[in-house]
N, C-alpha and C positions, 0 to 999 in steps of 0.2 A: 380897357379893363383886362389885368390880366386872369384868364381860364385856371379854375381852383383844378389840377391833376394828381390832386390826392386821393379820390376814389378811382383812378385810374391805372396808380403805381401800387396801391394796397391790391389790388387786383393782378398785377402783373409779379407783382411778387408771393403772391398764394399760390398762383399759376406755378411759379418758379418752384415753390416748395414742395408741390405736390409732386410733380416730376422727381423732383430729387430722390423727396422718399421714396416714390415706386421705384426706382431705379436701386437705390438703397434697399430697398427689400429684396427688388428681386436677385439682386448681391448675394444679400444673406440668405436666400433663400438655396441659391447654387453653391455656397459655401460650405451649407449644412446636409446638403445632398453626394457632396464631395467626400465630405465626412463620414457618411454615415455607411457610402459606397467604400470608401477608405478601412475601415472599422470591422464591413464583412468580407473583405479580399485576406485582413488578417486571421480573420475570426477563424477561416478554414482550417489554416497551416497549426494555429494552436490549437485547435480541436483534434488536429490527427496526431499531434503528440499528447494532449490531456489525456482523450477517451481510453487508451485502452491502460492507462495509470490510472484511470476511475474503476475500472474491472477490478483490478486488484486491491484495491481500498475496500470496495465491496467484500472478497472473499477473504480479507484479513479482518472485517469485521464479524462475518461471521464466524470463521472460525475461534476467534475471543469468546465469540456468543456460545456457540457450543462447549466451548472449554468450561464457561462459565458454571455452565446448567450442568454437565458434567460432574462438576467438582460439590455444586448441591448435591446432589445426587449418591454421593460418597458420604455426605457426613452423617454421623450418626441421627440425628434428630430426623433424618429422613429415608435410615436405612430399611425399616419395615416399609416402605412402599417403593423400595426401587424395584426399576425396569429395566430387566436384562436386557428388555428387543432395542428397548430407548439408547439404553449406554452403546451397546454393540455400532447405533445403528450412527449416533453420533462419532463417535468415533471413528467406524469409518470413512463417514463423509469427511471428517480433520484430514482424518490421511490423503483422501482422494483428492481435497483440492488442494494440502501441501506438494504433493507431485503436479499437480497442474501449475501453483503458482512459480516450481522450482524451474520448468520444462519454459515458462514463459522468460523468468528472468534470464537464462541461457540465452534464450534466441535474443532478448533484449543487449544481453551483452556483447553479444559475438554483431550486434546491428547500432555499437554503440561510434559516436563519430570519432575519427582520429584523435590522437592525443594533442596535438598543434593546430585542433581547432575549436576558435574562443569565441565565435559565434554567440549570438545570443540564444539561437535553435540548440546547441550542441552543447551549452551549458544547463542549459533548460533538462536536459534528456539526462545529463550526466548529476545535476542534482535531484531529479523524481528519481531515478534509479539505484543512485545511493542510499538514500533515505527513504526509502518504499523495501528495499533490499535488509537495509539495517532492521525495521520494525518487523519485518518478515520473519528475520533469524530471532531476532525475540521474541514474539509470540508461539517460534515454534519452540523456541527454548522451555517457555514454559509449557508446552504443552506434554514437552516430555518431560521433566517435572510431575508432572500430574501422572501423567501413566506411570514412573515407577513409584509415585506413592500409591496411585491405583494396586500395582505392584504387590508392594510391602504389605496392604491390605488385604489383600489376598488371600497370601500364603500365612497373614497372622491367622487369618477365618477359620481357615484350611489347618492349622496346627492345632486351634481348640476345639473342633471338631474332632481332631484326631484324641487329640486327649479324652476327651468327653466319651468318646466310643471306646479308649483304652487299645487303641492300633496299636500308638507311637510309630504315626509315618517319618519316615524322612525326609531329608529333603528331596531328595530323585524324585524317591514315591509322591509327594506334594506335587513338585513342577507335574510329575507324571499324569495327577490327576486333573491337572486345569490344562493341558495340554487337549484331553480326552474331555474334556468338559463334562464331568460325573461328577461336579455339584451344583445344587440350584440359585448360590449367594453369588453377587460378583462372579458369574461365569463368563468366561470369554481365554480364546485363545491368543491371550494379549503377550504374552514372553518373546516369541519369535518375531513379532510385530515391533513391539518395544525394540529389542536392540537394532532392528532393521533403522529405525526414526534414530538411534542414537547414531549408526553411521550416516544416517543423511543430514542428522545435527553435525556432526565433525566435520561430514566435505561441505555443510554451508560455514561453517566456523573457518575451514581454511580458505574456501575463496573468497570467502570475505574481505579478511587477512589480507589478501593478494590486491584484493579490490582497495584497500586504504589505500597500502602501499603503491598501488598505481594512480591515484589519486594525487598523495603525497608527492607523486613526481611532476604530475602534471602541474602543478602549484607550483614548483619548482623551473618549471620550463617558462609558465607564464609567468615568475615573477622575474625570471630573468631575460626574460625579450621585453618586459617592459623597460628596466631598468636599463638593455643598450639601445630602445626606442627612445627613452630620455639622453645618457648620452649624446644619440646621432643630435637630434633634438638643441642640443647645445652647441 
């Protein structure tokens, strides 16, 4: 008679599969350890270029923020409760971290990578820097915006008071008196501040400028080493 070795084979082929899977797992399990090892060897290098372009997100947000409350602060439905210490003080902190953000984008640029390098680190750095640089100059655009109608506000305050007391200051006279801060509306000696922000508006306006146009070439250099990489290529 011949021996039934079907409970035999069903056995040695369970045997077989459980092997397999363990071995199959512990596979996957070194694959996803590779991984994950892989994942933070990168994580590093992009962090040391994200973080300190997270800093500056920060203080161009605030700086919006201030602009914002600021510009309440100005209109009429809220001019009987302004606060000279508040405006003064807002302001500025605008100024103080637009020079700090300017002083950063400098050493950014002067530490930006060569032009004939198309890396994926070097493009990374050369797009946060462009466009973190471009929002920069807007925001600060409008921020002087804001102070010469701060400005204009002013010195209108300042002329009907004059009326009203029957001075008829002038103009000198007027700067003269926000100069010496001898009124209690909208005081601040914001004139000499003001054009100071409009020349640091013009040199970010022209490095800017400078900055497309070096841009524009670097586009230029990589469209044409691709195009004789294709050539060679053929």
């Amino acid at each position: 008679m011949v021996k039934d070795r079907l409970p035999e084979l069903l056995q040695r082929s369970n045997s077989v599969l459980s092997t397999v899977s363990a071995t199959n797992g512990t596979a996957l399990f070194q694959r996803s350890s590779n991984s994950e090892l892989k994942l933070a060897e990168m994580s590093a290098p992009m962090d040391a270029i994200l973080n300190p372009y997270s800093e500056i997100r920060v203080q161009l947000a605030q700086i919006s923020a201030n602009l914002e409350t600021m510009s309440r602060m100005v209109q009429t439905i809220n001019i009987r409760n302004f606060n000279e210490k508040e405006m003064d003080e807002l302001r500025t902190q605008n100024l103080k971290m637009g020079n700090q953000l300017m002083n950063k984008f400098r050493e950014f640029k002067a530490n930006m990578p060569p032009e004939n390098d198309f890396t994926l680190e070097a493009r990374m750095k050369r797009t946060l820097f462009y466009g973190l640089y471009q929002s920069y100059i807007q925001i600060w655009t409008k921020n002087e915006e804001f102070l010469q109608l701060y400005e204009r506000k002013l010195k209108k305050n300042l002329e009907m008071h004059s009326k009203i007391m029957n001075c008829n200051s002038t103009e000198e006279e007027i700067e003269e008196l926000i100069a010496n801060k001898t009124t209690n509306l909208f005081v601040g000696n914001i004139l000499e501040e003001t054009e100071n922000e409009r020349r640091t508006l013009r040199d970010l306006m022209d490095r800017f400028n400078e900055l497309k146009k070096l841009e524009k070439s670097i586009e230029d250099v990589h469209a044409l080493f691709l195009r004789i990489q294709t050539l060679v290529m053929e």
